[in-house]
C-alpha positions as CSV (number, residue, x, y, z in Angstrom):
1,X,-18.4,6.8,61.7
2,X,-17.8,10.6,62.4
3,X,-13.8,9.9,62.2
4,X,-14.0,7.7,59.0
5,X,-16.1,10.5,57.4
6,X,-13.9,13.2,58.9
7,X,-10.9,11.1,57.3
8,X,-13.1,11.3,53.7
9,X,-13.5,14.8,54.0
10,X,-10.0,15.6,54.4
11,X,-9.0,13.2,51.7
12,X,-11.1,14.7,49.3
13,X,-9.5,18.5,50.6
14,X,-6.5,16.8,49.9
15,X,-6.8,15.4,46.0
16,X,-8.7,18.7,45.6
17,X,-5.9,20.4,45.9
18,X,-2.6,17.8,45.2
19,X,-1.3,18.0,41.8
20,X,-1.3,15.1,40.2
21,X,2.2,14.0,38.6
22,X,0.5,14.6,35.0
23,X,-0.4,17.7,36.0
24,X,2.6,19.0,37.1
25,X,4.3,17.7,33.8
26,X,1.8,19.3,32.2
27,X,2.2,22.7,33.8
28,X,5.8,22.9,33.3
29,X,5.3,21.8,29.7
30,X,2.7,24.2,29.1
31,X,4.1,27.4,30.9
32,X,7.8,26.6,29.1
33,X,6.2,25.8,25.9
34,X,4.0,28.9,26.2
35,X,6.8,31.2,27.0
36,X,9.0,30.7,24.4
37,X,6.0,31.2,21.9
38,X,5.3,34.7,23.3
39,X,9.2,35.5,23.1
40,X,8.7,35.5,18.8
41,X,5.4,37.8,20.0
42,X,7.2,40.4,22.6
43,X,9.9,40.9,20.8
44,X,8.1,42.8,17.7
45,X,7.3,45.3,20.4
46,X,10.5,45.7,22.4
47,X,12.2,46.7,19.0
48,X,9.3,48.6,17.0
49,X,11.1,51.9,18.1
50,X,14.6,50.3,16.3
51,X,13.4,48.8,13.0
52,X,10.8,51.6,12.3
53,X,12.6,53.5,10.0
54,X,14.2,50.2,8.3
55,X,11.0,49.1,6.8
56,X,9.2,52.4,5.2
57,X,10.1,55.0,2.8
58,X,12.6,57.7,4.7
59,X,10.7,60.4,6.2
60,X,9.5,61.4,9.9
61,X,10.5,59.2,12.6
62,X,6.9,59.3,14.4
63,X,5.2,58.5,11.6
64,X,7.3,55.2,11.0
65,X,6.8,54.1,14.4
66,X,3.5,54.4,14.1
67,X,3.4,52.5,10.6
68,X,5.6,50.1,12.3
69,X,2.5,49.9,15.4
70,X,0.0,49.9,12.9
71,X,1.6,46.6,11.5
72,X,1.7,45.4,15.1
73,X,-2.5,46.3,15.0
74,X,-2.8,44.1,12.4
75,X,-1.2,40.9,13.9
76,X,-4.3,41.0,16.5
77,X,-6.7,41.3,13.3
78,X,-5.8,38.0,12.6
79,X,-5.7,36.7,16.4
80,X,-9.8,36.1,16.1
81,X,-9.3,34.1,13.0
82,X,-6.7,32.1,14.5
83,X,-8.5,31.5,17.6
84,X,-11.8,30.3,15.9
85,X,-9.3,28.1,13.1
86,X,-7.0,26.5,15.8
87,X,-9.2,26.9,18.7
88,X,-11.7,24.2,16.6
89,X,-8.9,22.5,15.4
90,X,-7.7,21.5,19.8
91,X,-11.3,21.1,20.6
92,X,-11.2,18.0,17.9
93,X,-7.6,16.5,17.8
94,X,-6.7,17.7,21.1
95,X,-5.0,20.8,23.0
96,X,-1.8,19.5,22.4
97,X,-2.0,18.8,18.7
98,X,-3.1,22.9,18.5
99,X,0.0,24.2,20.7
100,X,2.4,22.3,18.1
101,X,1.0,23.8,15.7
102,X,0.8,27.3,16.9
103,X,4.1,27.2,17.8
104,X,5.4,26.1,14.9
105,X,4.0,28.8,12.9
106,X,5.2,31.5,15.4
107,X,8.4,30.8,15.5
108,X,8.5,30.3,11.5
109,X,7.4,33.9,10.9
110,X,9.8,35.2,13.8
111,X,12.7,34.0,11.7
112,X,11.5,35.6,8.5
113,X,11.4,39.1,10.0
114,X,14.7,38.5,11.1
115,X,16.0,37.8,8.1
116,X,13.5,40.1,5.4
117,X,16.0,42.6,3.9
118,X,15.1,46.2,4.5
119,X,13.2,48.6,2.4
120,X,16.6,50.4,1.3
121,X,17.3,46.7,-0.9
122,X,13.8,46.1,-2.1
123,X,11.6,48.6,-1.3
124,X,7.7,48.2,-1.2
125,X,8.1,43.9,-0.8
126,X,9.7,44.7,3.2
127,X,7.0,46.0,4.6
128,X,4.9,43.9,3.0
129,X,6.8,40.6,4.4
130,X,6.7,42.4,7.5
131,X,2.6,42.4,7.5
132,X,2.3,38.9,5.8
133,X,5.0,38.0,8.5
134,X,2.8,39.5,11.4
135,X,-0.3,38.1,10.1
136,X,1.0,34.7,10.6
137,X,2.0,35.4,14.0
138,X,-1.5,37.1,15.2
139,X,-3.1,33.6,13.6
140,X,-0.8,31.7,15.9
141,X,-1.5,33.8,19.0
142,X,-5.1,34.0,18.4
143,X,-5.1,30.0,18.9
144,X,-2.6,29.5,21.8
145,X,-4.5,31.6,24.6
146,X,-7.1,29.3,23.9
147,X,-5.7,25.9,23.9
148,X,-3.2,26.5,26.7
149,X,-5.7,27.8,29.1
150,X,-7.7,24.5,28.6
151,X,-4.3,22.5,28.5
152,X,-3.6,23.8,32.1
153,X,-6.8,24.1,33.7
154,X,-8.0,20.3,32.4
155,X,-4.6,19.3,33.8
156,X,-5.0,20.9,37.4
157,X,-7.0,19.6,40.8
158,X,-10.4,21.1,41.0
159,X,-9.2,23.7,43.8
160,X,-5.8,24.8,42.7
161,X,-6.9,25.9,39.0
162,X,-6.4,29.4,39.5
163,X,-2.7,28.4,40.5
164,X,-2.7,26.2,37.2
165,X,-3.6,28.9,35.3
166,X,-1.4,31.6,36.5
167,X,1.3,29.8,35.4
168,X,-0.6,30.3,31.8
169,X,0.3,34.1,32.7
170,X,3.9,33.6,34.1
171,X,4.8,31.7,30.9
172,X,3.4,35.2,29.2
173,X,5.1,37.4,31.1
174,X,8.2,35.4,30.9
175,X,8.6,35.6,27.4
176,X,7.8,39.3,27.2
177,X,10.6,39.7,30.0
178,X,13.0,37.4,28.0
179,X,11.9,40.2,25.4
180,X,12.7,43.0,27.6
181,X,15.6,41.1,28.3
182,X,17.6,40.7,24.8
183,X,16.1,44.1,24.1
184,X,18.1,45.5,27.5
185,X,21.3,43.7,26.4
186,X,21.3,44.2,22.9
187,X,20.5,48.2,22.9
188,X,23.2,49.0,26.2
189,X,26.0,46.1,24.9
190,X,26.0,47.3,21.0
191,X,26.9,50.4,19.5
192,X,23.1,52.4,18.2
193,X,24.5,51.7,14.6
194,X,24.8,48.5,15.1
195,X,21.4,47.7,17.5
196,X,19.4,49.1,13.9
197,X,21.7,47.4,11.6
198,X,21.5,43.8,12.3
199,X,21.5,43.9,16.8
200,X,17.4,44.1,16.5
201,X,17.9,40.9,13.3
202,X,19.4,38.8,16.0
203,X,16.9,38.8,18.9
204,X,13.9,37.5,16.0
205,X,16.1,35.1,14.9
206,X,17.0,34.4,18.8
207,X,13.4,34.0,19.4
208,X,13.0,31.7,16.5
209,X,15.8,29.1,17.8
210,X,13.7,29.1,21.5
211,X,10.4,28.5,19.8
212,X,11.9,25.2,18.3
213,X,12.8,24.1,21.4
214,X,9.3,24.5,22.5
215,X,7.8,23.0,19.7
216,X,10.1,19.8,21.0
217,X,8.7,20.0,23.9
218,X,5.1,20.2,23.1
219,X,5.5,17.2,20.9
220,X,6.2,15.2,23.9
221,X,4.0,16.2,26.1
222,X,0.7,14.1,27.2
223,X,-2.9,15.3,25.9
224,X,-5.3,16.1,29.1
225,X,-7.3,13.3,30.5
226,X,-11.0,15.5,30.2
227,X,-10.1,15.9,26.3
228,X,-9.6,12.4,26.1
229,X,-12.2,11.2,28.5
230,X,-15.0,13.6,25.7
231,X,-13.8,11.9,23.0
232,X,-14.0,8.6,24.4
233,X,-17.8,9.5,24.9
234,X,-18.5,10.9,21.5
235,X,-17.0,7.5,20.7
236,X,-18.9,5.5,22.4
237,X,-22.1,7.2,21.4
238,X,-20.9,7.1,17.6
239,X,-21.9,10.9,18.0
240,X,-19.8,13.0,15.1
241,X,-17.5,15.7,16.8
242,X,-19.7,18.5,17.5
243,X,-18.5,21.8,15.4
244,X,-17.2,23.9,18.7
245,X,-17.5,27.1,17.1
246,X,-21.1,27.0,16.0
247,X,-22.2,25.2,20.0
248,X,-20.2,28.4,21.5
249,X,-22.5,31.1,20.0
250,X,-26.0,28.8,19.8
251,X,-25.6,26.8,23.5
252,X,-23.3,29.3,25.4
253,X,-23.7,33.0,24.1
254,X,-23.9,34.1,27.9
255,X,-20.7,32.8,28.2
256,X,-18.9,34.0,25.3
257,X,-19.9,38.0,26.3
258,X,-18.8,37.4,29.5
259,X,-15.3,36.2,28.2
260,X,-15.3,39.4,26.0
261,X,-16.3,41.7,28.6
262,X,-14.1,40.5,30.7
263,X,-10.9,40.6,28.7
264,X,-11.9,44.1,27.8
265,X,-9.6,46.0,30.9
266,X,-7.0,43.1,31.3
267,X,-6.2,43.1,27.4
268,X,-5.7,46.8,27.5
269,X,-3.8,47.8,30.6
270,X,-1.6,45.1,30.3
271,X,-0.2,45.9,26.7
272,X,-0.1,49.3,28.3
273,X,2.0,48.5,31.3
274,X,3.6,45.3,30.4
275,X,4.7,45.4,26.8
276,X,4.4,49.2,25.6
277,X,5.1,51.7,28.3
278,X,8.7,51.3,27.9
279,X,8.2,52.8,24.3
280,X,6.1,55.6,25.1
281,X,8.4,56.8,28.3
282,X,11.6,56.3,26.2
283,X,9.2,58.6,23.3
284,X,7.8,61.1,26.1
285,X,10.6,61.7,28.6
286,X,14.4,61.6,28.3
287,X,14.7,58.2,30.2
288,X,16.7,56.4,26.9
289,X,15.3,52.8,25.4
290,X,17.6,50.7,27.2
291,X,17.2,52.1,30.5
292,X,13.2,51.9,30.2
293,X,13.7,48.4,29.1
294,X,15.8,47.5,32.4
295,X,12.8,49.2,34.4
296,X,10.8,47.2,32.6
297,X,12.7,43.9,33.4
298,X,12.5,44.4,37.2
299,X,8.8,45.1,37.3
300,X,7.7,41.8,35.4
301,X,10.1,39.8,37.5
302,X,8.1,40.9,40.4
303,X,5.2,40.4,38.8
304,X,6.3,36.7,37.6
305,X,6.7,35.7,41.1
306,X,3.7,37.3,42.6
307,X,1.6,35.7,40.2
308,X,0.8,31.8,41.6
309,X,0.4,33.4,44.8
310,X,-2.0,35.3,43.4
311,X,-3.9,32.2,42.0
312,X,-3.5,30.4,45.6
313,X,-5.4,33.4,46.7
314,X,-7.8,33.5,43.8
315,X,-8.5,29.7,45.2
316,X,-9.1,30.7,48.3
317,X,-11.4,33.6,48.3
318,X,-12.6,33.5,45.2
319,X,-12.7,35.6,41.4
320,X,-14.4,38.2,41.8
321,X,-12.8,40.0,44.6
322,X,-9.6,39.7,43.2
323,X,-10.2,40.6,39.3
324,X,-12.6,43.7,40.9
325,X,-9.6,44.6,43.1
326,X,-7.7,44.9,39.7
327,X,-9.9,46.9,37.9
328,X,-10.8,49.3,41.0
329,X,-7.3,50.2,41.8
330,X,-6.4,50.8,38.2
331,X,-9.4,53.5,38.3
332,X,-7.7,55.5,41.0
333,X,-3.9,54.5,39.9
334,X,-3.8,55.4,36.1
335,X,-4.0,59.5,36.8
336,X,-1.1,59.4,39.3
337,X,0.9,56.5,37.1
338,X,0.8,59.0,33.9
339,X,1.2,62.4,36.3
340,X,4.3,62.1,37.4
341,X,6.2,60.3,34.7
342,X,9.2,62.3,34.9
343,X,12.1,60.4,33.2
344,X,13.4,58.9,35.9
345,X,14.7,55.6,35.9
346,X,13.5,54.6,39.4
347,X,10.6,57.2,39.1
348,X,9.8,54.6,36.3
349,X,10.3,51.4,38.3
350,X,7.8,52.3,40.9
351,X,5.4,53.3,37.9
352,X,5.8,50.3,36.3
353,X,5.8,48.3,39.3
354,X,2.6,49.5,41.0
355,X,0.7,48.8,38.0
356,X,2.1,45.3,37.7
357,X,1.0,44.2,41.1
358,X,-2.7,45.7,40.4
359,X,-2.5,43.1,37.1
360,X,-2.4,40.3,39.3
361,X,-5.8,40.4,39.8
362,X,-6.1,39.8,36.1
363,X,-3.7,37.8,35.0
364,X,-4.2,35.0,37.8
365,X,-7.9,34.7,36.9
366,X,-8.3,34.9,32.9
367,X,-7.5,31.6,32.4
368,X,-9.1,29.7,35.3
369,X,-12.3,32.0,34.9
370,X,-12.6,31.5,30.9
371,X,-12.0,28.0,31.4
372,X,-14.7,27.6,33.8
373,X,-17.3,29.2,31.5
374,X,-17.9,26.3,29.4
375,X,-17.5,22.7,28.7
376,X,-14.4,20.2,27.3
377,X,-15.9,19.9,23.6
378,X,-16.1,24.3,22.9
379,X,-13.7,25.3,25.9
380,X,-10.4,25.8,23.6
381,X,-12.7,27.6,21.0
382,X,-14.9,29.4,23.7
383,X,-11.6,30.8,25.7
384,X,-10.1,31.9,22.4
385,X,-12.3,33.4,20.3
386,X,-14.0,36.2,22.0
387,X,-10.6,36.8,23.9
388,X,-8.7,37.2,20.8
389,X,-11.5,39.8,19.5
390,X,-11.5,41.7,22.7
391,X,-7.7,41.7,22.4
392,X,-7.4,42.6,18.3
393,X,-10.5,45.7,19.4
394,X,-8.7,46.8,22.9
395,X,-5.2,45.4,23.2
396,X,-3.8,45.1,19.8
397,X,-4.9,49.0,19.6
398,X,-3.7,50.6,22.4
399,X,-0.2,51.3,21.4
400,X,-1.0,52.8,18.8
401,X,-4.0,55.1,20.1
402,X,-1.3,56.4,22.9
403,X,1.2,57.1,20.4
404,X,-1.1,58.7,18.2
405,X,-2.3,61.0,21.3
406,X,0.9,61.5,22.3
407,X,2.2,62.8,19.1
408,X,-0.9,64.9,18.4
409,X,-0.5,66.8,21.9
410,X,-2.9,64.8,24.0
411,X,-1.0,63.2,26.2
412,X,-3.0,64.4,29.1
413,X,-6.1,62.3,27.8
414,X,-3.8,58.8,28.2
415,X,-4.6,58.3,31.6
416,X,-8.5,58.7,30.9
417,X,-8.2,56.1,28.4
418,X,-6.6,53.3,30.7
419,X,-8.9,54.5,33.7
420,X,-12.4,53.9,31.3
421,X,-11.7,50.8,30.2
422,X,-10.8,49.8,33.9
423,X,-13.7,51.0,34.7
424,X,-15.8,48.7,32.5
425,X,-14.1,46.0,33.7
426,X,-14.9,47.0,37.1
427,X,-18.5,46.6,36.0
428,X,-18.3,43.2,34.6
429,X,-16.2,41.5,37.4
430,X,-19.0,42.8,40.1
431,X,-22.4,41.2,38.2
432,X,-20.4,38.5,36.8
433,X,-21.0,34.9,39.0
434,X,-18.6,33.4,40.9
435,X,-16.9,30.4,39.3
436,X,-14.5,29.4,42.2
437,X,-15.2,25.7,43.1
438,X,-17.4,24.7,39.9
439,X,-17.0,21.7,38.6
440,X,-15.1,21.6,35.4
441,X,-16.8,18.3,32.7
């Protein structure tokens, strides 16, 4: 009897953690699919500094870039919208139903940027294709956080969902390195009149080609078993879909804060250190564009393959240790990080790279940890919507409020932004509850 339930035990240890064949389909599905789709959203960043100028009456070069960051702003305005429009939308027709259709509008607006003459040819219309553009592509993002995190969470075993959902975060930081990547190429192979001529044209358009491979492969891919299983339920009870975004605020309002609060630091320091501090150095030093970019590159490669791991260890001992260890060493790290910024490019690396590893903590959690805050029927709409607000307030922000400090003088106060909102992230990962080995409906 104590062999035969020793031999249970260990079987269930073992399904626990085996991925299922599904479930590894749907991983690399999700994470290729998702990467491609945050290509078209990287990309805007890695070349604000190039089309700046191309897109805005002639006049200072700061205050172009920051028109051009302001426009970048505004795609996360839109990322709440998306998330509660799209986010419902998965909840009732299914998470893979919402990727295809995020993706498909992604990559539609990448290839009109690409191709929207500048404001030279006909004036005051570019920079307004540029927002309408931008607005499309914040609506797209706003619903893909949402509906991949459940798509990769729903398709993991119950004890390797931090590990699902890091790959979630590698697909992200993929795409922005593939970003980093064509910017590298395309700024060191071409001459500078040609990289702001029509170089910058052909990574959107680039981007554009990848996300219609992805939106191939998302239309093949198989919907999650827990979407299907609640449906079959609702179906069987003849009970009418429930509306996801009214049940997240009236039956999980706890829930939805916490989500919030808890993208608050994450969102923030990783625009910071992922997608924008190559502009600011290449603005603030004398380390050139291309050379920042190739920093750049190297750090999220590291922090691409650190990431699972980080989930396995996320599995193991738990959320809150790890997110906490995030937010607590980006407290003591961000006044050394922006100190001795010299110009350097392997000054840079280390920078760049330090900070990187501290975002594990982060990135292999969100979407396990979101996930695990509420049921099948709200989860897409309950990951996505107060992320994508904390992201448009925090995240969608931040390159512009550094740029704006920097070119008012006050770079010393950058640091002391990144280290606050660490610090309230700090605060929510320690009274938050441990989610590690809940069961997931």
């Amino acid at each position: 009897m104590i062999e035969s339930s020793t031999r249970t035990e260990h079987s269930k240890q073992f399904n626990d953690t085996k991925l299922s064949t599904r479930g590894k389909k749907a991983i690399i599905a999700g994470a290729i699919g998702n990467t491609v789709e945050w290509v078209d959203w990287a990309v805007y960043t890695t070349f604000a500094v190039v089309f700046a100028p191309l897109f805005f009456p002639p006049g200072e070069k700061t205050a172009a870039l920051l028109f051009t960051l302001a426009v970048f702003a505004v795609g996360f305005v839109m990322r709440p919208i998306g998330a509660m429009v799209l986010g419902v939308y998965a909840d009732r027709y299914g998470r893979k139903k919402g990727l295809v259709l995020s993706i498909s509008l992604m990559a539609g607006a990448s290839l009109v940027i690409g191709l929207t003459p500048t404001y030279a040819h006909i004036g005051v219309l570019s920079p307004i294709i540029l927002v309408l553009a931008r607005l499309v592509q914040g609506f797209s993002a706003g619903g893909e956080f949402g509906s991949s995190a459940a798509y990769l969470i729903e398709s993991a075993a119950p004890r390797r969902r931090a590990f699902a959902g890091s790959w979630q975060q590698v697909s992200v930081a993929t795409g922005i390195l593939l970003a980093s990547g064509m910017g590298a190429i395309i700024t060191s192979s071409l001459p500078e009149e040609a990289v702001s001529s029509w170089g910058w044209r052909l990574a959107f358009i680039l981007a554009a080609t990848l996300g219609a491979f992805g939106l191939w492969l998302r239309s093949s891919a198989e919907e999650t078993e827990t979407f299907e299983k609640t449906r079959e339920a609702e179906a069987a009870m003849t009970k009418k879909p429930r509306n996801a975004l009214l049940s997240m605020f009236v039956q999980h309002p706890t829930s939805t804060l916490r989500v919030f609060g808890i993208t608050i630091a994450g969102t923030l320091l990783y625009y910071m250190w992922i997608s924008y501090l190559p502009v600011y150095v290449s603005v603030n030093t004398d380390l050139p564009l291309s050379h920042a970019l190739t920093a750049n590159v190297i750090a999220v490669v590291i922090f691409i393959v650190l990431l699972p791991f980080a989930g396995l260890l996320s599995d193991k001992i738990g959320r809150k240790p790890t997110m906490a260890a995030f937010a607590g060493g980006f407290v003591l790290y961000a006044w050394p990080a922006f100190h001795f910024l010299n110009g350097g490019f392997w000054n840079f690396v280390v920078i760049e790279t330090i900070g990187a590893v501290l975002l594990l903590g982060y990135s292999a959690n969100c979407a396990v940890i979101m996930s695990e805050q509420f049921p099948a029927a709200v989860r897409a709409t309950g990951i996505g919507v107060p992320y994508a607000l904390a992201v448009a307030i925090f995240g969608g922000t931040a390159p512009y409020v550094t740029t704006w400090l920097s070119s008012n003088n006050l770079q010393q106060f950058v640091w002391v932004y990144c280290a606050v909102a660490a610090a309230i992230g700090l605060v929510v990962y320690l009274t938050m509850p441990e989610t590690a080995g809940k069961d997931l409906d």
